[in-house]
C-alpha positions, 0 to 999 in steps of 0.5 A: 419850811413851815409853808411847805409842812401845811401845804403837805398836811393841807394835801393829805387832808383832802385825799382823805375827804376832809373839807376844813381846817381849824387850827388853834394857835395864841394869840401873841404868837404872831409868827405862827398866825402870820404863816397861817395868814400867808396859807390864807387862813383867816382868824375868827373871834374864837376863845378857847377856855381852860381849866386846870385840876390839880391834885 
């Protein structure tokens, strides 16, 4: 099901002229980066950074 939802977007996303796709996933969830992987996605060393403000 998953598969089908991103070849879906993937489609859409061309119509419309987009020509690359980054998607942000953590890295313990490997369910998720296993059906991007199956998608042909491929990881990169990329980090993403957070800082929370509390009130």
């Amino acid at each position: 099901m998953a598969i089908a939802i991103i070849s879906c977007l993937e489609e859409n996303f061309r119509e419309r002229g987009v020509k690359s796709i980054k998607v942000l996933t953590g890295r313990s969830n490997t369910a998720a980066i296993r059906t991007y992987e199956q998608c042909s996605y491929v990881k990169d060393d990329e980090q993403m950074l957070e800082k929370r403000l509390d009130d």
